[in-house]
NUTORRO-547679 format. One line per field, with one value per residue: residue number from 1; residue in three letters; y, x, z negated of N, C-alpha, C, O in turn; chain. Coordinates in Angstrom, 3 decimals, padded with zeros to 6 digits. Layout:
BEGIN
pos	NUM;... .
code	ALA;... .
n.y	Y;... .
n.x	X;... .
n.z	Z;... .
ca.y	Y;... .
ca.x	X;... .
ca.z	Z;... .
c.y	Y;... .
c.x	X;... .
c.z	Z;... .
o.y	Y;... .
o.x	X;... .
o.z	Z;... .
unit	A;... .
//
This chain:
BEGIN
pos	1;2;3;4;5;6;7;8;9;10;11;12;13;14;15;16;17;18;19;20;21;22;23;24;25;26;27;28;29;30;31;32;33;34;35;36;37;38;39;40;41;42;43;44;45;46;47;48;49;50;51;52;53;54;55;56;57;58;59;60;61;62;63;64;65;66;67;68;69;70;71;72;73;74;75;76;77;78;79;80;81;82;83;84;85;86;87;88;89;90;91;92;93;94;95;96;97;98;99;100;101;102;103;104;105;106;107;108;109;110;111;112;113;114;115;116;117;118;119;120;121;122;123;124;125;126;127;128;129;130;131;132;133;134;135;136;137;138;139;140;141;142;143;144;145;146;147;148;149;150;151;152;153;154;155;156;157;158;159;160;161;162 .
code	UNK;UNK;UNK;UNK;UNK;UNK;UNK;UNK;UNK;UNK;UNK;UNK;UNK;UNK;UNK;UNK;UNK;UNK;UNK;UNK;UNK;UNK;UNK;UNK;UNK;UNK;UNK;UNK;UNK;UNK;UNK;UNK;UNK;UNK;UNK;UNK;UNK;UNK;UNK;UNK;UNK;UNK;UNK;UNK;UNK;UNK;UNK;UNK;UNK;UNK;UNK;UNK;UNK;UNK;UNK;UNK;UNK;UNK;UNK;UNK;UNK;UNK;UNK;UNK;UNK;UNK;UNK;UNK;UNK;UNK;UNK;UNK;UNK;UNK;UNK;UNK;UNK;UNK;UNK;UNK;UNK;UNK;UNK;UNK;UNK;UNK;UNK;UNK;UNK;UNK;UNK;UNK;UNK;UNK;UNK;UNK;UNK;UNK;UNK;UNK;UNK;UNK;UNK;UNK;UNK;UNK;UNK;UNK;UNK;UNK;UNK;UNK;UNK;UNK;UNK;UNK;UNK;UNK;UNK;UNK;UNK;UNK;UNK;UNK;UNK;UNK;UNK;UNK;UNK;UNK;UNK;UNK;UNK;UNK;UNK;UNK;UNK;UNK;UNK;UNK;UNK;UNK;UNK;UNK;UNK;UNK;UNK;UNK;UNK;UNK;UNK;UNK;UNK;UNK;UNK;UNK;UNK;UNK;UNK;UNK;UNK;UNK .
n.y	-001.199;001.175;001.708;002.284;004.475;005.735;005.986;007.395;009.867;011.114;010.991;012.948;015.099;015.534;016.370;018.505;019.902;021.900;023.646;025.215;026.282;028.090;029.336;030.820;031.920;033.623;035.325;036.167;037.715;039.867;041.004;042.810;045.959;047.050;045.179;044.406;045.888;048.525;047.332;049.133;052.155;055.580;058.300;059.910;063.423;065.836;067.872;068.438;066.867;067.154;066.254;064.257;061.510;060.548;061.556;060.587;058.177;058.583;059.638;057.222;055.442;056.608;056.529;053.464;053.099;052.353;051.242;050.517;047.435;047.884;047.492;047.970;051.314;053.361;055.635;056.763;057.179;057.064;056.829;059.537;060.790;061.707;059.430;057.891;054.248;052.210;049.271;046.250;043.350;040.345;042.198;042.018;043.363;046.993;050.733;053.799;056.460;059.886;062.340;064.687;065.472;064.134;062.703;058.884;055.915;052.586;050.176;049.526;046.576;044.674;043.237;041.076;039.996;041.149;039.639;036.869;036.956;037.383;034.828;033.007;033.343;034.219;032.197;032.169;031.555;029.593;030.530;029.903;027.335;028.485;028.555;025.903;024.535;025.742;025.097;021.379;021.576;022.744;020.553;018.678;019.292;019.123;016.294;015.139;016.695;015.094;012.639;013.172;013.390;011.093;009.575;010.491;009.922;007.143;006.116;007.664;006.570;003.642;003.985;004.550;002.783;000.747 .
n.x	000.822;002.043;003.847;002.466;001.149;003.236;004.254;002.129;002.021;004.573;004.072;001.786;002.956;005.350;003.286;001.829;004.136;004.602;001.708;002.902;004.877;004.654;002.633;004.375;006.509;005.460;004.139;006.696;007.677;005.717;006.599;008.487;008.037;008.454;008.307;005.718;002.922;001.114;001.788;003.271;003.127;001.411;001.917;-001.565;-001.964;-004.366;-004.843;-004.247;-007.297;-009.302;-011.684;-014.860;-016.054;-018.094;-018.419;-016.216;-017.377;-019.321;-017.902;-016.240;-018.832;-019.663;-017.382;-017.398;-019.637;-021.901;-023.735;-021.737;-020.785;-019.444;-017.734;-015.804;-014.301;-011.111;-009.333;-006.085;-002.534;-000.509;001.969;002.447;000.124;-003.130;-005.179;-008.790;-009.470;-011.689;-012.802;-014.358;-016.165;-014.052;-011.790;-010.290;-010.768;-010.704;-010.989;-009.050;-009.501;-008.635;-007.805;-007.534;-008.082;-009.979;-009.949;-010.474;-008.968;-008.080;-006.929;-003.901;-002.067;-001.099;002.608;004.577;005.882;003.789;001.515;002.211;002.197;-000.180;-002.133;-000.560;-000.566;-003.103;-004.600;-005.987;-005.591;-007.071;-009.779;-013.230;-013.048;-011.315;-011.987;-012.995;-010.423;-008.736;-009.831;-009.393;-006.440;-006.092;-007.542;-005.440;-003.306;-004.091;-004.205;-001.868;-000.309;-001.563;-001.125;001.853;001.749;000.887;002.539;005.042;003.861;003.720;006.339;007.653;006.442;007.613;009.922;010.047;009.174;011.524 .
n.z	000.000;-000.722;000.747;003.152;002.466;002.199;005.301;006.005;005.278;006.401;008.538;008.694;007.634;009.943;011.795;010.738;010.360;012.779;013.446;011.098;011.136;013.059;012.014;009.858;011.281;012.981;010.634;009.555;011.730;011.727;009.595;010.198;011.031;013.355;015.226;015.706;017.380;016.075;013.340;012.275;009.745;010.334;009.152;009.263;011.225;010.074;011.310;013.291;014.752;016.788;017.559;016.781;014.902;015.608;017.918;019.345;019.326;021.140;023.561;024.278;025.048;027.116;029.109;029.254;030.297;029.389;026.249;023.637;021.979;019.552;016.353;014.953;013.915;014.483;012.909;013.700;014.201;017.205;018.941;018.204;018.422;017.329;017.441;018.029;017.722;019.512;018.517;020.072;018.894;018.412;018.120;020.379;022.572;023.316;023.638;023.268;021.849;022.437;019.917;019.773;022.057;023.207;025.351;026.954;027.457;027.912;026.121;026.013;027.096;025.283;023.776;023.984;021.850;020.125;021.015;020.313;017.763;017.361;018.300;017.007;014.521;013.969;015.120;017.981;020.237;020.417;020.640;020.913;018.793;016.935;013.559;012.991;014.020;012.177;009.403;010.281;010.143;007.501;005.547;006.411;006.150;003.449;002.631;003.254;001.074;-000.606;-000.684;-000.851;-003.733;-004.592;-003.961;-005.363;-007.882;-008.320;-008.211;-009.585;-011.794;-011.780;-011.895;-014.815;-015.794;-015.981 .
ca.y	000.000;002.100;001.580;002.823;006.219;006.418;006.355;008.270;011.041;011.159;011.654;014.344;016.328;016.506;016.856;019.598;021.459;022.762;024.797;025.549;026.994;029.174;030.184;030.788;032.046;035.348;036.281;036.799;038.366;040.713;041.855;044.307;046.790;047.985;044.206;044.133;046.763;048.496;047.247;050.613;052.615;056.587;059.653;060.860;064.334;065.672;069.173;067.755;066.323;068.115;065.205;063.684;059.866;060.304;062.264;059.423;056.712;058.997;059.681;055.507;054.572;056.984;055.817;052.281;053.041;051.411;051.192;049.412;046.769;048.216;047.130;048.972;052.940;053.499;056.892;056.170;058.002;055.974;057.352;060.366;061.677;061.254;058.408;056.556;052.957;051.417;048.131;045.015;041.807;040.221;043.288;042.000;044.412;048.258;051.663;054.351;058.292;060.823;062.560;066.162;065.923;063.252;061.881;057.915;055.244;051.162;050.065;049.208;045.147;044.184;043.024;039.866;039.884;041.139;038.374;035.943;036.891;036.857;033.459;031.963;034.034;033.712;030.887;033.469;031.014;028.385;030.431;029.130;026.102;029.048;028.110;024.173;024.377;025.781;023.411;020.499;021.789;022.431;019.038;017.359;019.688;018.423;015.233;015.627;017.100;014.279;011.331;012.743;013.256;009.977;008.924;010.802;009.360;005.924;006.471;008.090;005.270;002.578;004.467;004.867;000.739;-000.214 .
ca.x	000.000;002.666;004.483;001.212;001.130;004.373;003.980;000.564;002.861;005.688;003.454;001.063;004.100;005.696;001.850;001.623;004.432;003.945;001.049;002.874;005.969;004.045;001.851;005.463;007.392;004.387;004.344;007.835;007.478;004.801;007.192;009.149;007.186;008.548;007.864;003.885;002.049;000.267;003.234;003.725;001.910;002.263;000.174;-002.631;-001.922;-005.556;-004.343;-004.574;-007.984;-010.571;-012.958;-014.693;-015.754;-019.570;-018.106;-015.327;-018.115;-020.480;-017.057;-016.575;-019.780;-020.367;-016.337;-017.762;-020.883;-023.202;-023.896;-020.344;-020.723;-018.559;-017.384;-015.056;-013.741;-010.432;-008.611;-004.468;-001.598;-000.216;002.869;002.549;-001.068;-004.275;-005.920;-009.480;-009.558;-012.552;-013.184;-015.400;-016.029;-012.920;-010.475;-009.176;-010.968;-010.661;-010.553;-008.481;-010.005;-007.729;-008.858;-007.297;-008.559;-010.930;-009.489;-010.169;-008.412;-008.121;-005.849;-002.671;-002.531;-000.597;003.416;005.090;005.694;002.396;000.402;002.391;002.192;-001.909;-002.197;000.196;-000.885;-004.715;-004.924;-006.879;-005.803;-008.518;-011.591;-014.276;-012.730;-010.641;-012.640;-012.698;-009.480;-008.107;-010.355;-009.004;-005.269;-006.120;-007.804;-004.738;-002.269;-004.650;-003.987;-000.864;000.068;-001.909;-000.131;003.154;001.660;000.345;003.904;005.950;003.887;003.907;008.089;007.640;005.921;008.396;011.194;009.719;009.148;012.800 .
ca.z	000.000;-001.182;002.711;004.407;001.960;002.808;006.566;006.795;004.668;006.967;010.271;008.012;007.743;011.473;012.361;010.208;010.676;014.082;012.721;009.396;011.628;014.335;011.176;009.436;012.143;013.353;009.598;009.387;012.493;011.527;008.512;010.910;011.429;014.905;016.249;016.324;017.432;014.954;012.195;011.626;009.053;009.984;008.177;010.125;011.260;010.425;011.526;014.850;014.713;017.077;017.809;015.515;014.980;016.371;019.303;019.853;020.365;022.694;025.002;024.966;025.477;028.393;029.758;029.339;031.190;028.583;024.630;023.620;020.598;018.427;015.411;013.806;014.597;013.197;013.424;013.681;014.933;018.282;019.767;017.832;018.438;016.373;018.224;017.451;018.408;019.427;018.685;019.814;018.873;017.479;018.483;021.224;024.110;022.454;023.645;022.622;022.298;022.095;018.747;020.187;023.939;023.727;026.762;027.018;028.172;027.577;025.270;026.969;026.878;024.059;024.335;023.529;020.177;019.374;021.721;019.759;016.056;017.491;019.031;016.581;013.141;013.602;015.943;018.632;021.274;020.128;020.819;019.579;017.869;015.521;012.543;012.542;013.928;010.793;008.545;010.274;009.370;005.566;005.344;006.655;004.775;001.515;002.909;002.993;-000.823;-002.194;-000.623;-001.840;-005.145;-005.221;-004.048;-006.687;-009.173;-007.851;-008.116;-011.697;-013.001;-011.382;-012.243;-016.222;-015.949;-014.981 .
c.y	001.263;002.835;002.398;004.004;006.538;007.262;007.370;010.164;011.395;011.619;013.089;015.263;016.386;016.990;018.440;020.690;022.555;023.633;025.750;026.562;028.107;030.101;031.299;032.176;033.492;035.828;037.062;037.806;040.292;041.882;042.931;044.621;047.473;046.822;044.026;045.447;047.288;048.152;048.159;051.527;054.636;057.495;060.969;062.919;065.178;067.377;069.381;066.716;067.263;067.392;064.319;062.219;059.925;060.498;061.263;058.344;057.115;058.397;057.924;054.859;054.939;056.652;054.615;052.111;052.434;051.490;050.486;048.739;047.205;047.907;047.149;050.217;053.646;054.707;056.687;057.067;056.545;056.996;059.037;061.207;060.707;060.283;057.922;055.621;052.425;050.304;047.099;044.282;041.724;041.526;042.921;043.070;045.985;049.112;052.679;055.534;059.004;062.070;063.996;065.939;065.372;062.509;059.890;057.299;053.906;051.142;049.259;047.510;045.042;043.668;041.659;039.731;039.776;039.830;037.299;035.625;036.641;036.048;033.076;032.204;033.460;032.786;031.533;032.197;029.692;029.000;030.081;028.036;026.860;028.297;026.056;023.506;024.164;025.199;022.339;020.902;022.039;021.674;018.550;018.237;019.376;017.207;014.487;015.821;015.679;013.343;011.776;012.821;012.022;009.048;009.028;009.881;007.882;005.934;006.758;006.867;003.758;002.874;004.445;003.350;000.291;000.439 .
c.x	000.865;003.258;003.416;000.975;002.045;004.465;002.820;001.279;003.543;004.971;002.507;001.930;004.730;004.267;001.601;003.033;005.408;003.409;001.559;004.317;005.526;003.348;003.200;006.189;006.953;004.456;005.390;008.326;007.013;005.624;007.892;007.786;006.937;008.248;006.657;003.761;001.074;000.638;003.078;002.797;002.498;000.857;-000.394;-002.249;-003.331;-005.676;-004.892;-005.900;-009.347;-011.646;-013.705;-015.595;-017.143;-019.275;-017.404;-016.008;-018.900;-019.465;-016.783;-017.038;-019.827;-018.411;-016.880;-018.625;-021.951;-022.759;-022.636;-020.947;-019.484;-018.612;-016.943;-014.433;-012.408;-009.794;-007.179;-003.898;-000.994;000.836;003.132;001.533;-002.121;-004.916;-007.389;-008.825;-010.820;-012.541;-014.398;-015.487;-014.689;-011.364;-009.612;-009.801;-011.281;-010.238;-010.125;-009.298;-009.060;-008.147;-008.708;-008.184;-010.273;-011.061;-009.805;-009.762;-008.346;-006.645;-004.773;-002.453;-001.100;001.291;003.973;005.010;004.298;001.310;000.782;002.061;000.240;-002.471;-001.951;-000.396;-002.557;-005.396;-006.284;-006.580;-006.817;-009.660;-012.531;-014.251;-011.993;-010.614;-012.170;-011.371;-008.185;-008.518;-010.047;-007.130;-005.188;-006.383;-006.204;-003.691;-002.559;-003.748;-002.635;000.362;-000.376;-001.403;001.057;002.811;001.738;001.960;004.704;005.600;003.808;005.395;007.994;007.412;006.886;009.397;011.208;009.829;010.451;013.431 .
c.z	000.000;000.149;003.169;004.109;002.662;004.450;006.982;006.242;005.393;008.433;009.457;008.244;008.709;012.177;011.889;010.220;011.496;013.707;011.847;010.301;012.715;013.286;010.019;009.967;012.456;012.057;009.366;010.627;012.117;010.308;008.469;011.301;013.079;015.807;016.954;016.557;016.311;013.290;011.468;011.291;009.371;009.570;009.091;009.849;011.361;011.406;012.622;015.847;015.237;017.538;016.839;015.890;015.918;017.974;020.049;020.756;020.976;023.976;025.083;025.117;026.686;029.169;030.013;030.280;030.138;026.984;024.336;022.283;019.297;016.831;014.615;014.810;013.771;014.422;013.097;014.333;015.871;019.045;019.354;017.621;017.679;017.611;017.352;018.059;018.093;019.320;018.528;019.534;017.990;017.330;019.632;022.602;022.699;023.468;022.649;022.988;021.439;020.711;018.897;021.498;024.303;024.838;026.246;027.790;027.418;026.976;026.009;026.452;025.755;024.098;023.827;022.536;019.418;019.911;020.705;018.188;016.693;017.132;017.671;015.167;012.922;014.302;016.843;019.781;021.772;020.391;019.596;018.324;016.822;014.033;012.442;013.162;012.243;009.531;008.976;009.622;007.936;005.273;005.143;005.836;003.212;001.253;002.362;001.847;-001.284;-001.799;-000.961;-003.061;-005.736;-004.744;-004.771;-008.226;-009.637;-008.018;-009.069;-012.664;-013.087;-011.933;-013.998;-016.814;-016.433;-016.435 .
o.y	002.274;004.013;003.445;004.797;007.361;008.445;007.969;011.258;012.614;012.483;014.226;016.201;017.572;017.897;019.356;021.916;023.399;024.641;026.854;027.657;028.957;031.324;032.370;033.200;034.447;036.978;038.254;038.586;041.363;043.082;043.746;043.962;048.012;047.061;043.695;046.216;046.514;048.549;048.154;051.846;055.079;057.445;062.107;063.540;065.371;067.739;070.199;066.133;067.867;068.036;063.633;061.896;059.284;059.860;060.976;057.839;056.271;057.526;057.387;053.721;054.078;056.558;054.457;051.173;052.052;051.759;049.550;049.471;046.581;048.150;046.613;050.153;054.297;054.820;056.357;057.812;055.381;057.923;059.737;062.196;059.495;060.763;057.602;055.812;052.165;049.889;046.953;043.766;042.554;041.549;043.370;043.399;045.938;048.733;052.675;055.706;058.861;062.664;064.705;066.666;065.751;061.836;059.578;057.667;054.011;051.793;048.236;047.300;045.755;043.895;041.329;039.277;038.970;039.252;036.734;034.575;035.667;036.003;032.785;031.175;032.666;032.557;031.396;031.839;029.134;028.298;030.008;027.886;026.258;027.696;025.374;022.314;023.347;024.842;021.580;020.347;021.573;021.345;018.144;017.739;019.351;016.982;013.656;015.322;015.090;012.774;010.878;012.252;011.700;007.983;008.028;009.424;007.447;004.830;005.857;006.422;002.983;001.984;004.331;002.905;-000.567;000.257 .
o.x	000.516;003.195;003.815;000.627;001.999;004.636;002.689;001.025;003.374;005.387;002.763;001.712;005.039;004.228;001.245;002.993;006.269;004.072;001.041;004.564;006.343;003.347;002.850;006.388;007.715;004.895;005.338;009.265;007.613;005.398;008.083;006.827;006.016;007.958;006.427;004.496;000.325;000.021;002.806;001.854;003.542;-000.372;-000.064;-002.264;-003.704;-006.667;-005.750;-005.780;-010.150;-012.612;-013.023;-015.772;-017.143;-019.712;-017.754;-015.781;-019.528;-019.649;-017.214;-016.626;-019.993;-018.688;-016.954;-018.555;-022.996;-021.619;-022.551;-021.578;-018.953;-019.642;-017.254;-014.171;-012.524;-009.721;-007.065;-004.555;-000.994;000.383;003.877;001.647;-002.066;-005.013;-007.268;-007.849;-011.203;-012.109;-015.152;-014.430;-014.276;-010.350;-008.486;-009.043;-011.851;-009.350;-010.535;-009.746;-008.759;-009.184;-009.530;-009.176;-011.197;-012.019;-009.324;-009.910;-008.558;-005.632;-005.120;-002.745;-000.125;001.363;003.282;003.958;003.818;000.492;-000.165;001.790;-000.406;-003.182;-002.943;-000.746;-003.046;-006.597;-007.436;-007.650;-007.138;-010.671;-012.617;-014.991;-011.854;-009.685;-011.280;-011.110;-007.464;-007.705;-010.336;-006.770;-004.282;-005.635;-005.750;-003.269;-001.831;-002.956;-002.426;001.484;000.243;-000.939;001.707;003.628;002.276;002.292;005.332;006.304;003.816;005.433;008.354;007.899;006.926;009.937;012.310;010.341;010.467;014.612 .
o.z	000.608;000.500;003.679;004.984;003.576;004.745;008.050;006.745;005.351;009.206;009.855;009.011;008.824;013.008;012.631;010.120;011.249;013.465;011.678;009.796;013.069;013.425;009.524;009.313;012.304;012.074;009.063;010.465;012.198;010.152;007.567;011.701;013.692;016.979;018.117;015.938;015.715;012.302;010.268;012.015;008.892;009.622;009.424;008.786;012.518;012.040;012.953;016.925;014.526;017.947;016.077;017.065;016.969;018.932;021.194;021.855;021.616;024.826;026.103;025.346;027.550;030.365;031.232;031.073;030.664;026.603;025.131;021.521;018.377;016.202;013.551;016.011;012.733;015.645;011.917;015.061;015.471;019.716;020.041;016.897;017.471;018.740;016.169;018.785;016.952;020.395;017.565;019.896;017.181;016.632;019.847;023.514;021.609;024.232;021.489;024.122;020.254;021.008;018.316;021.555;025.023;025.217;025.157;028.955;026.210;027.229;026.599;025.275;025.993;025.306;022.863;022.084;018.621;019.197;020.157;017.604;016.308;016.129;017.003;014.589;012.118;014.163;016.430;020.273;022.821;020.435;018.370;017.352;015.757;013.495;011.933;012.993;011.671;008.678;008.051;008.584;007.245;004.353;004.073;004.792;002.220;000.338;001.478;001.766;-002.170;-002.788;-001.496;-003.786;-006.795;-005.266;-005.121;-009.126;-010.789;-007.475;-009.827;-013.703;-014.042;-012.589;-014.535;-017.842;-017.316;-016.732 .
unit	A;A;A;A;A;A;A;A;A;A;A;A;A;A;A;A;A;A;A;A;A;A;A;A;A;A;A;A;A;A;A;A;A;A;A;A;A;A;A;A;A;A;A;A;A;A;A;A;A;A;A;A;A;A;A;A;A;A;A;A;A;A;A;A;A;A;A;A;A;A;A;A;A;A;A;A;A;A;A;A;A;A;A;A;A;A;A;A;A;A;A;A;A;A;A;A;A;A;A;A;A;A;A;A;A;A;A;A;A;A;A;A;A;A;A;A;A;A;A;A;A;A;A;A;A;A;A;A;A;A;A;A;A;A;A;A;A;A;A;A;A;A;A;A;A;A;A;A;A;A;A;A;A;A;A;A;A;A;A;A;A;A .
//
């Protein structure tokens, strides 16, 4: 019995960590600030703030052509100017309104780094399966913990015998 923990332990853990290194790998990523997009925290110049949030989502509904789903409206500095950012749905489609001009434009597509800490961080490349994606990986990481537990203490107790 002890053999078959063993083995179901030993595949749990190269199974698991794939996930546990991409999930790993984008955090430590994410920890520079100049790598992701958005990393970087800077202080709203409000000085510079002649549009305001209602006005933001008229000008990107009527850019859009239609009512946008929006979801969240955040005001940020981006390259140096007061920016909103619109966003839909999960955040991945967003316009930007210029918070001086009111000028819009689509948010410039995203760059390596940042696609990856995405994908790899919130598991964005699953879609719809996101969710029971990441409940089948905590299962089997349970899985996982408790066959070495139940192996250590299977080894504790042998070892306490002898």
């Amino acid at each position: 019995m002890r053999f078959f923990i063993y083995r179901i332990h030993t595949w749990l853990g190269l199974i698991m960590a794939l996930p546990v290194l991409a999930w790993a790998s984008s955090g430590l990523l994410y920890a520079w600030p100049e790598a992701v997009e958005g990393g970087k925290v800077e202080r709203i110049d409000s000085s510079r703030v002649r549009v305001g949030a209602e006005d933001a989502l008229k000008r990107a509904n009527e850019f859009a052509g239609r009512e946008l789903p929006a979801t969240a409206l955040t005001l940020l500095m981006r390259e140096g100017r007061p920016v909103y950012q619109v966003v839909g749905g999960m955040g991945a489609d967003s316009l930007l309104v210029d918070a001086e001009t009111g000028a819009v434009i689509k948010t410039p597509p995203p760059g390596a780094a940042t696609r990856y800490f995405r994908q790899a961080h919130f598991y964005f490349f699953a879609g719809r399966w996101q969710v029971p994606l990441l409940v089948l990986f905590s299962a089997l990481a349970c899985l996982s913990a408790l066959s070495g537990l139940y192996l250590n203490l299977s080894w504790w107790r042998r070892k306490r015998r002898n």
